[in-house]
N, CA, C and O atoms as a GROMACS GRO file, in nm:
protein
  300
    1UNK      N    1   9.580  -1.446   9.515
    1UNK     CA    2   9.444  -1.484   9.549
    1UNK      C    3   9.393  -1.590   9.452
    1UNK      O    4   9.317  -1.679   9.491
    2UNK      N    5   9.439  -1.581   9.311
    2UNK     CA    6   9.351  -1.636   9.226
    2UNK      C    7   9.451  -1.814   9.228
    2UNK      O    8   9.430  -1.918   9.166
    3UNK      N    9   9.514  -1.790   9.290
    3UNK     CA   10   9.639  -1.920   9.289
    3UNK      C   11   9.609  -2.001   9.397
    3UNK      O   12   9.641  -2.120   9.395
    4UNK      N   13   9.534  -1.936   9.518
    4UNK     CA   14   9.509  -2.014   9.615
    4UNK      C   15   9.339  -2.096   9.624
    4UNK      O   16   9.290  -2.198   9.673
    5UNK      N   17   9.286  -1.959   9.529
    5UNK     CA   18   9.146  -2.055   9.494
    5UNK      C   19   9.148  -2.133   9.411
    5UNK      O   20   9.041  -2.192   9.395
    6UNK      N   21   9.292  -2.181   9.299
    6UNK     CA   22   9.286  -2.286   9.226
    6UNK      C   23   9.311  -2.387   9.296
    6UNK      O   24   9.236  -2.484   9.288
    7UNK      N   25   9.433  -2.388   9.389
    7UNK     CA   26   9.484  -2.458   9.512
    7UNK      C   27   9.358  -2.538   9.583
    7UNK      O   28   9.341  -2.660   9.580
    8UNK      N   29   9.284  -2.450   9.639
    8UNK     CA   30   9.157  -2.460   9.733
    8UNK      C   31   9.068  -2.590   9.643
    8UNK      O   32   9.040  -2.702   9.684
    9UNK      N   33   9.043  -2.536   9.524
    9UNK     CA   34   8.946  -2.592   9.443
    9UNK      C   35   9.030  -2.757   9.360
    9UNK      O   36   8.965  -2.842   9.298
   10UNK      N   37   9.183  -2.761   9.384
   10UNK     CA   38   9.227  -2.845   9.335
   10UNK      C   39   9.230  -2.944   9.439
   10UNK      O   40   9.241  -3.058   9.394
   11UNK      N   41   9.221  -2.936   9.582
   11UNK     CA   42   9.206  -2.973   9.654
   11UNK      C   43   9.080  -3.051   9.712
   11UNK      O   44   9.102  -3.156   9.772
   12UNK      N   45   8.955  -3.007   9.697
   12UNK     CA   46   8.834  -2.984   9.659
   12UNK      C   47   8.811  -3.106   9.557
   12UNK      O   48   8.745  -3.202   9.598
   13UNK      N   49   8.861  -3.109   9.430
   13UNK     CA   50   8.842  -3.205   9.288
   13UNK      C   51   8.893  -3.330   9.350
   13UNK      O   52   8.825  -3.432   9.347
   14UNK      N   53   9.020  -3.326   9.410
   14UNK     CA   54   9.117  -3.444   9.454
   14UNK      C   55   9.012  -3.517   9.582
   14UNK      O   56   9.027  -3.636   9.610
   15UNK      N   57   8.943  -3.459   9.632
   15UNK     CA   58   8.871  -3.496   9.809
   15UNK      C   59   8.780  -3.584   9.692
   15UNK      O   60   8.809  -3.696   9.649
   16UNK      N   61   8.651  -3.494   9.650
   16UNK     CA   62   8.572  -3.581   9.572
   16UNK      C   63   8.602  -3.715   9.465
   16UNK      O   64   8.535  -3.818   9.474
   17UNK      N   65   8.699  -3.701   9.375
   17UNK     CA   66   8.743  -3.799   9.359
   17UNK      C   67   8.799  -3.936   9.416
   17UNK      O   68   8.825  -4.042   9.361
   18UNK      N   69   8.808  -3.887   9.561
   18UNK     CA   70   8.901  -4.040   9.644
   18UNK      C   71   8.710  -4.044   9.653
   18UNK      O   72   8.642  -4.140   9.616
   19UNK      N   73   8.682  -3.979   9.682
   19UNK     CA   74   8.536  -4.010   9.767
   19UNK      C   75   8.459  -4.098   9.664
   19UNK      O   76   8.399  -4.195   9.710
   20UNK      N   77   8.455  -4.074   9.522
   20UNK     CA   78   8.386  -4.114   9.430
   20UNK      C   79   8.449  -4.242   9.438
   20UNK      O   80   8.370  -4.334   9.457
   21UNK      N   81   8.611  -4.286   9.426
   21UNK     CA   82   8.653  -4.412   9.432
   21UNK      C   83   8.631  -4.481   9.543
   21UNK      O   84   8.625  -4.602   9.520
   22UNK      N   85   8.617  -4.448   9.667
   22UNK     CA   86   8.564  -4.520   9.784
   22UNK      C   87   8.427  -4.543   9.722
   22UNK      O   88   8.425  -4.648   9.659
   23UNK      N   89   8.314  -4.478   9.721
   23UNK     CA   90   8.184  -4.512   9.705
   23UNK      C   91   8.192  -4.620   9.582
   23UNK      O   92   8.098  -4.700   9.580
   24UNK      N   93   8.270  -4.631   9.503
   24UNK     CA   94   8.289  -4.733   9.412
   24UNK      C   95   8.301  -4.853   9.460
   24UNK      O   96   8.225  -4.950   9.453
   25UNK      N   97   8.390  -4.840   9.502
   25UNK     CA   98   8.432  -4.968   9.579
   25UNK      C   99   8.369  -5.040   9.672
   25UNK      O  100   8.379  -5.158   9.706
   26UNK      N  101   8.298  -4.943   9.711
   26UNK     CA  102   8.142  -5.003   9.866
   26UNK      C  103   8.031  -5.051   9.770
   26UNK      O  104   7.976  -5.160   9.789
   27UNK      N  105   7.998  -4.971   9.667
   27UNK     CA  106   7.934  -5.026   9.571
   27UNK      C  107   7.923  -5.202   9.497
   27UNK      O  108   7.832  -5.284   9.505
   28UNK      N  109   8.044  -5.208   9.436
   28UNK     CA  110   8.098  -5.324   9.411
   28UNK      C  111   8.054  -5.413   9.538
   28UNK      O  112   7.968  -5.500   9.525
   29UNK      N  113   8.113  -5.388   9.654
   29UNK     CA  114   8.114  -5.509   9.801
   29UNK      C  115   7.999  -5.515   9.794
   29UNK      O  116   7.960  -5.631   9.779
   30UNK      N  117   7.937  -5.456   9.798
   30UNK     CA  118   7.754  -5.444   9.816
   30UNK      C  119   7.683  -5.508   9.709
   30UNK      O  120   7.562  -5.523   9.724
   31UNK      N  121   7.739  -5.548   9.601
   31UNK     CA  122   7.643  -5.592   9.462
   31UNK      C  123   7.745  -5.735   9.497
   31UNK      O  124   7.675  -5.834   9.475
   32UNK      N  125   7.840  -5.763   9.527
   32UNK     CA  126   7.890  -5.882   9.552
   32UNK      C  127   7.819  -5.952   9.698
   32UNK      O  128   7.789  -6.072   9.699
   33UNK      N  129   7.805  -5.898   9.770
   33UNK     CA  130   7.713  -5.947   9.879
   33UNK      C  131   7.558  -5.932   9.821
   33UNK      O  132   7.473  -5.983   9.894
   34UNK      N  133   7.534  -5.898   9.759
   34UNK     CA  134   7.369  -5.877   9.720
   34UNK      C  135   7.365  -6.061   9.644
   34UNK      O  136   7.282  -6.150   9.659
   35UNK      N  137   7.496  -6.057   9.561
   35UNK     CA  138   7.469  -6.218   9.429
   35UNK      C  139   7.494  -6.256   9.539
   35UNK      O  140   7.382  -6.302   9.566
   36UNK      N  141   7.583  -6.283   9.672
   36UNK     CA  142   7.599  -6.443   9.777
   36UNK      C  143   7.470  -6.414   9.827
   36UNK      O  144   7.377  -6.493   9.808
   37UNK      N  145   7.457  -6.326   9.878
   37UNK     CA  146   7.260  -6.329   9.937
   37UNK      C  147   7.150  -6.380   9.835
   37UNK      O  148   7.041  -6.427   9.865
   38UNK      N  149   7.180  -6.368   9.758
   38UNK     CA  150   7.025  -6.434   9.668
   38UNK      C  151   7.124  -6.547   9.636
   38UNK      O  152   7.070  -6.648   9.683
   39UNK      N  153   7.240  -6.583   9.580
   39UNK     CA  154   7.257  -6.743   9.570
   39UNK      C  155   7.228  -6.830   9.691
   39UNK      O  156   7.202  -6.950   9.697
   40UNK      N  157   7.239  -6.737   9.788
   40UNK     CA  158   7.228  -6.842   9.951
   40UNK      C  159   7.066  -6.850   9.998
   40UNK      O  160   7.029  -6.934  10.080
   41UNK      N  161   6.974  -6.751   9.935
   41UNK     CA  162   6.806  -6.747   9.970
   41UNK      C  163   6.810  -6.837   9.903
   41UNK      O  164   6.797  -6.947   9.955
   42UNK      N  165   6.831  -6.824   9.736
   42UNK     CA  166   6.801  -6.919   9.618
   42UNK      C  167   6.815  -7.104   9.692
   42UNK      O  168   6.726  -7.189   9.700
   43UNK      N  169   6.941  -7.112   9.729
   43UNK     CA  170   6.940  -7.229   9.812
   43UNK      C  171   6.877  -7.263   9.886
   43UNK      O  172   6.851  -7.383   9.881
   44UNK      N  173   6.816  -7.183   9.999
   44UNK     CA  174   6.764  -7.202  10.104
   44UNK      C  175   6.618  -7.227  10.020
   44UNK      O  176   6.557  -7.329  10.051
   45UNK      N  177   6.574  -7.159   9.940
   45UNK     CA  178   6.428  -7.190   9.870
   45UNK      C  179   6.391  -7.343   9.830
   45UNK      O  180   6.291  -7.410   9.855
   46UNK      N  181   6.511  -7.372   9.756
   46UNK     CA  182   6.514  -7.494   9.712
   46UNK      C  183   6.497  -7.575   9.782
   46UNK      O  184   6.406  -7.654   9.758
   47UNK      N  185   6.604  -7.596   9.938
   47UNK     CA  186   6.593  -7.640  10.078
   47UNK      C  187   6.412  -7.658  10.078
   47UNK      O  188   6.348  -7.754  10.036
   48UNK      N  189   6.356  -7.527  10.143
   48UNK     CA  190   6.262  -7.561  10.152
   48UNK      C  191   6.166  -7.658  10.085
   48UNK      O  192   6.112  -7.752  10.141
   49UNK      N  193   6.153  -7.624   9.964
   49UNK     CA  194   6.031  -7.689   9.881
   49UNK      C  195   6.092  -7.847   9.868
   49UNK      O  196   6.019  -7.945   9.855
   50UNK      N  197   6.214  -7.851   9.873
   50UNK     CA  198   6.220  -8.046   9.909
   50UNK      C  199   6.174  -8.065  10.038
   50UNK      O  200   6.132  -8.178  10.063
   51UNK      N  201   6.173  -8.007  10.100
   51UNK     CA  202   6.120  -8.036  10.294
   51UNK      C  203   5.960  -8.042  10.215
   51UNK      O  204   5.883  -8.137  10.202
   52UNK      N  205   5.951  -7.941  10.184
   52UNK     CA  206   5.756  -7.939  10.204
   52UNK      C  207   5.752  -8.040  10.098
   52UNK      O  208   5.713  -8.130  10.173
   53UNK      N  209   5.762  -8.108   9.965
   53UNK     CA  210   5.740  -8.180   9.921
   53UNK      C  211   5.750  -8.312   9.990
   53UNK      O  212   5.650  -8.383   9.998
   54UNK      N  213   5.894  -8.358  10.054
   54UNK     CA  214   5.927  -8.484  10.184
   54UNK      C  215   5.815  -8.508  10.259
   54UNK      O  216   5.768  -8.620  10.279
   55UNK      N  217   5.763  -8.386  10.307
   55UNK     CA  218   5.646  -8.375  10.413
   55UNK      C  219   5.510  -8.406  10.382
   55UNK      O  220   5.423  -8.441  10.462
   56UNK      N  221   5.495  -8.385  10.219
   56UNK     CA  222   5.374  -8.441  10.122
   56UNK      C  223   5.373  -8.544  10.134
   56UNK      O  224   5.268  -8.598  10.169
   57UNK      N  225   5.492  -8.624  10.108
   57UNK     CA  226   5.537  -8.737  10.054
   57UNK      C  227   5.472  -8.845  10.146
   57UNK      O  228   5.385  -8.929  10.123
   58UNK      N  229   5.554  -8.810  10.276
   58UNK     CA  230   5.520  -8.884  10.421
   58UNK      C  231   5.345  -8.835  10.436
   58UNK      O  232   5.259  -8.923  10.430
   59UNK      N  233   5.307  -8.687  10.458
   59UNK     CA  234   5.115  -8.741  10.475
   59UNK      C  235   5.055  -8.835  10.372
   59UNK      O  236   4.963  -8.913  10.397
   60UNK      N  237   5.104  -8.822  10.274
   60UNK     CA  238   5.056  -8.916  10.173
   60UNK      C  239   5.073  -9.036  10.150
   60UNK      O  240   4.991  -9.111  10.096
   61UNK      N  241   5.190  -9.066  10.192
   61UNK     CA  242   5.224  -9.218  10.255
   61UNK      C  243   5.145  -9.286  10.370
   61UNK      O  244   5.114  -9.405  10.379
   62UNK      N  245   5.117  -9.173  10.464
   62UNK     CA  246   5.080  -9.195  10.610
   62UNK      C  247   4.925  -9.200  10.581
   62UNK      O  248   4.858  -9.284  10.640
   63UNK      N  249   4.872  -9.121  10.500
   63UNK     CA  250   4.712  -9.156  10.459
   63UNK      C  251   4.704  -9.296  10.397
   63UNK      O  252   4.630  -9.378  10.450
   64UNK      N  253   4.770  -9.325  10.297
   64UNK     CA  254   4.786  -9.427  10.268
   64UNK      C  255   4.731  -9.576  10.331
   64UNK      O  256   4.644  -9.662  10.319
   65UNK      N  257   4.883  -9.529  10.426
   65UNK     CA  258   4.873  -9.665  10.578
   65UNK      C  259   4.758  -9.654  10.652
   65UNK      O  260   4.713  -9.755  10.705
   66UNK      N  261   4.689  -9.519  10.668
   66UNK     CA  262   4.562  -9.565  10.748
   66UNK      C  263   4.455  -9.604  10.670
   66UNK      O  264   4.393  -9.705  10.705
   67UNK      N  265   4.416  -9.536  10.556
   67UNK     CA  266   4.336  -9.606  10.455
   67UNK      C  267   4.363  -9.720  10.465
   67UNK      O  268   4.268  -9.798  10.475
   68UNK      N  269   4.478  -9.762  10.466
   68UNK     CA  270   4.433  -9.930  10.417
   68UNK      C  271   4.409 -10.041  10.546
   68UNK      O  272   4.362 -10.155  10.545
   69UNK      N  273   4.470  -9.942  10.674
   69UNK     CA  274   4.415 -10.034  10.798
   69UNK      C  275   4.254 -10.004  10.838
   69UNK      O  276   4.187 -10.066  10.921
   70UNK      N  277   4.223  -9.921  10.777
   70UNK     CA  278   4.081  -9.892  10.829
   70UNK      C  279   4.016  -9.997  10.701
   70UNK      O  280   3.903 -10.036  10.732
   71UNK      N  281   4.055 -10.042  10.585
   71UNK     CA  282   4.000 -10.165  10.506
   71UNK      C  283   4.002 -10.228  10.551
   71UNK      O  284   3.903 -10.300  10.546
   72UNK      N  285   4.119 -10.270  10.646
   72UNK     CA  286   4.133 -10.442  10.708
   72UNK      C  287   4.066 -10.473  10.778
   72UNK      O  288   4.016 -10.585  10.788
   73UNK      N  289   4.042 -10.335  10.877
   73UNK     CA  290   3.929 -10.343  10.989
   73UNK      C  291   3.807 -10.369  10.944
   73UNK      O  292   3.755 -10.456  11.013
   74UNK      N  293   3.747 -10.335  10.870
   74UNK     CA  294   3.654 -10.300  10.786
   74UNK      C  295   3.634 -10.453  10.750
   74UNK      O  296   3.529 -10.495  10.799
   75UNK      N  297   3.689 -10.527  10.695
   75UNK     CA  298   3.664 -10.692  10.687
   75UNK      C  299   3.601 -10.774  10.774
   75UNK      O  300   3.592 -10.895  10.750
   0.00000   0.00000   0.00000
């Protein structure tokens, strides 16, 4: 009896252990996909704020050009 509940229970130690090394390992994939996900937002952020700055750039250009045709008119 006492040979088969070591058996049972050695069996038992061995299950949890693969289990602990699987969850390891999903762990890891998951913190390695977590850094490409924020290096790839991080990019995409950057992306953005040159667009919205480009887009400054051009109303501010484009105010510009009408300011100065509404001077000419203005003559």
């Amino acid at each position: 009896m006492n040979n088969e509940l070591l058996h049972h229970l050695e069996r038992r130690i061995n299950e949890a252990v693969e289990e602990i090394s699987s969850l390891r390992t999903r762990v890891s994939e998951l913190e390695m996909q977590n850094y490409e996900l924020t290096e790839e937002k991080n990019d995409l952020q950057s992306i953005l704020t040159q667009s919205k700055e480009q887009q400054a750039n051009w109303e501010n250009s484009l105010s510009d050009m009408l300011n100065r045709l509404n001077q000419m008119d203005e003559k």
